[in-house]
N, C-alpha and C positions, 0 to 999 in steps of 0.2 A: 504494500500500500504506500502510494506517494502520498508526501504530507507538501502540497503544492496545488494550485489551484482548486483550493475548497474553500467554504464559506462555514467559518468557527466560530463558536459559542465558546467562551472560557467564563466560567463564575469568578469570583473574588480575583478579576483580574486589574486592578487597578495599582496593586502593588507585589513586592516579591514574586513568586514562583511565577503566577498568575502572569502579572507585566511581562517578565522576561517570558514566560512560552508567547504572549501576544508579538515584542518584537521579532524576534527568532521566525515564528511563522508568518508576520507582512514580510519576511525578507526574503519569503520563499516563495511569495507571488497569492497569496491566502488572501481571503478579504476576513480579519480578526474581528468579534463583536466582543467588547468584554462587559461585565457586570459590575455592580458595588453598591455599597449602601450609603455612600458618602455623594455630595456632590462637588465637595472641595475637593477629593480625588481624583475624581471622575475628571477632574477640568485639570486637573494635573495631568494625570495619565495620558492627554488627548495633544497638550501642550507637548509631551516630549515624543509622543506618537501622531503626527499631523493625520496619518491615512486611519488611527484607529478611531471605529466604532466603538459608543459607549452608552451605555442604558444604564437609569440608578432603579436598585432592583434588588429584592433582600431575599434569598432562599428560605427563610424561616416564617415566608410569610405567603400562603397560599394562592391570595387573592396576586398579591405582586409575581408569581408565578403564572397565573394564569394571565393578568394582563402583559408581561414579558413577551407570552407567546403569541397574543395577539397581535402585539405587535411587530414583532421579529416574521413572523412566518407570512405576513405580508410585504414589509420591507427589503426580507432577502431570502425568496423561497426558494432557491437553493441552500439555504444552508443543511448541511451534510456532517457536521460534526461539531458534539457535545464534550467539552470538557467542564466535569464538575471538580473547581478547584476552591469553591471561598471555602474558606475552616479559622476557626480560632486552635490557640494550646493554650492552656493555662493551667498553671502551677498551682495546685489544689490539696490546703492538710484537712483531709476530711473528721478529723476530729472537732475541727473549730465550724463555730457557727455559720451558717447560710442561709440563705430566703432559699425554699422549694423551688423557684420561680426561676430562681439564680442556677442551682447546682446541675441543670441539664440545661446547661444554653450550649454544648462544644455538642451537645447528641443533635440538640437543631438546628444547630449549621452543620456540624461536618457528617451527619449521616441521615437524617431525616430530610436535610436540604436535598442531597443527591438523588435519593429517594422520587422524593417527590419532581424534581427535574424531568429526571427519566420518564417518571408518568405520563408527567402532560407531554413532552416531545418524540415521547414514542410511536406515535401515530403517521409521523410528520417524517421523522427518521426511516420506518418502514419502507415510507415511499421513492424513497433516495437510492441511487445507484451506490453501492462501498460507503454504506454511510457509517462514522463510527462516534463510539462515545467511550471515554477515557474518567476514568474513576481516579482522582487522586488522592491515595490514601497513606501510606507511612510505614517504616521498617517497623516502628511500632504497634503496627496492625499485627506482627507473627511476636516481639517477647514487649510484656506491657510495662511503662515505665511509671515505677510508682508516683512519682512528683507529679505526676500529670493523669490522674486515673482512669478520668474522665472523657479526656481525648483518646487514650488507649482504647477505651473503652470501645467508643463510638466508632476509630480504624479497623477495628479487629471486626464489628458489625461489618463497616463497609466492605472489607473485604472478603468475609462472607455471601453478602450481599451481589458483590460482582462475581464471582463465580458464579453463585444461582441466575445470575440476569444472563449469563455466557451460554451457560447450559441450556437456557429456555430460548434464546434467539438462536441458537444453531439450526444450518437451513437458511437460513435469513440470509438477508444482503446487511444487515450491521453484526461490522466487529466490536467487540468488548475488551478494553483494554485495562490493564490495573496499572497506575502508575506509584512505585512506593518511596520517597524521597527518604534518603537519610536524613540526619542532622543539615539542616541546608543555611548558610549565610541569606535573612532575610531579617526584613524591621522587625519582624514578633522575636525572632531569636535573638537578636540585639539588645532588644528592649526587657527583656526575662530572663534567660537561661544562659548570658554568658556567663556571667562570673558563675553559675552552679555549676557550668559544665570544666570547670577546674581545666583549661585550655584547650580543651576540647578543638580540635579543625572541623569549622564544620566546612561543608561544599559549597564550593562558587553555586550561582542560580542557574549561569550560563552553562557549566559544564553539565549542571544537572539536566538542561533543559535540552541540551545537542545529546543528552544518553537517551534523555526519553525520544527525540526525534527520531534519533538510530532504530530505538528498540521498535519501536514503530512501524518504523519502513521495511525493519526486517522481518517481522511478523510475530512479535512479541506479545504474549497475552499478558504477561507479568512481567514487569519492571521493576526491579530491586538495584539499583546506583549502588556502587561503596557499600557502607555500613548495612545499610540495605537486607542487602544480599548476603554479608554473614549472620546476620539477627534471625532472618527466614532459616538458614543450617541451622544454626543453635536452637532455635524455637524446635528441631526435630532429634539432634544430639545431645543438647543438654540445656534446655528450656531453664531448668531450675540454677545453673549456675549462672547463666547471664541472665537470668531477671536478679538476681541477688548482686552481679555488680553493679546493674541499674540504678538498685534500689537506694546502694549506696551515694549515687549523684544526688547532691544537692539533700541532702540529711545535716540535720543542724548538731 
């Protein structure tokens, strides 16, 4: 599958991972649409990307789901492929206090969003020559990090999730792809988990973003980058020792 001349939906693309696959694919000849909940983003994003499309648009919110598509599938009824990328992480001691309200907000974005995306664009996708949709979920999805339990949480659903969605469209004309980033250099990693991550390297965006492209075109259903890809081994060799060095990240 060429990642060139198609018409792309990216969710939470107005910064990190999101951004960089939107530049990466205008530069491959794509028309890019990307999402966000911000409109001060939104008009950043657009500034440093003159040819991107941009729609303000909250995955956690059903009605803005369905109007997204109303609108998009009239504007560019070609588009041919879904990347659901908005997600939070957040660093979470579940012993301390929370509003009910608060403590599953990383499940409605980063896995009920997707979810629901697929829903409504699945009708739409069907009808598409090679159409495809890209799940991006996290090394985290295979050993779960206790600092963040809640995102673990919700990756390890998604990941679930797109196997069962691969299995059920086989036959089809849509491919189902899992994208699982390491530790990636972006604002939310910046802004939280550096100093926990005790020097930690994490991955350029770009490099991650030219593996996911490769993995792609070579006909990859799962992409595991770096870290990745030995957290998935370990999650099958020895699950219980590297969630135990995990756990020790960022422990007061």
């Amino acid at each position: 599958m060429k990642l060139s001349q198609r018409t792309i939906l990216i969710t939470g693309g107005t910064s990190g991972i999101g951004l960089e696959l939107a530049r990466q694919l205008i530069a491959r000849d794509n028309v890019v649409i990307v999402t966000g909940r911000s409109a001060d983003r939104i008009a950043q994003a657009k500034r440093s990307l003159p040819q991107l499309h941009a729609v303000q648009s909250d995955v956690t919110e059903p009605d803005s789901i369905r109007q997204l598509y109303e609108t998009l599938v009239g504007r560019f009824p070609t588009l041919d492929t879904l990347i659901n990328n908005a997600g939070i992480m957040r660093s979470l001691k579940l012993p301390q206090h929370r509003a009910l309200e608060d403590v599953t907000s990383e499940i409605d974005i980063d896995l009920t969003g997707p979810m629901r995306m697929v829903q409504q664009f699945l009708p739409h996708l069907l009808l598409r020559p090679n159409a495809l949709i890209v799940n991006v979920s996290s090394g985290l999805a295979f050993v779960p990090f206790a600092a963040s339990p809640i995102y673990s949480a919700a990756k390890a659903g998604l990941h679930a999730y797109t196997r069962c969605l691969r299995a059920q469209l086989h036959g089809t004309r849509i491919t189902v792809v899992e994208l699982a980033p390491p530790l990636t250099e972006t604002p939310l990693y910046s802004a939280e988990y550096k100093q926990q991550m005790n020097g930690q390297k994490a991955m350029a965006a770009d490099t991650l973003v030219r593996a996911a492209i490769r993995g792609i075109e070579a006909g990859k259903a799962e992409i595991r980058p770096g870290l990745a890809n030995v957290l998935k081994i370990a999650s099958r060799v020895a699950p219980g020792t590297m969630f135990r060095q995990l756990a020790k990240v960022g422990r007061d």
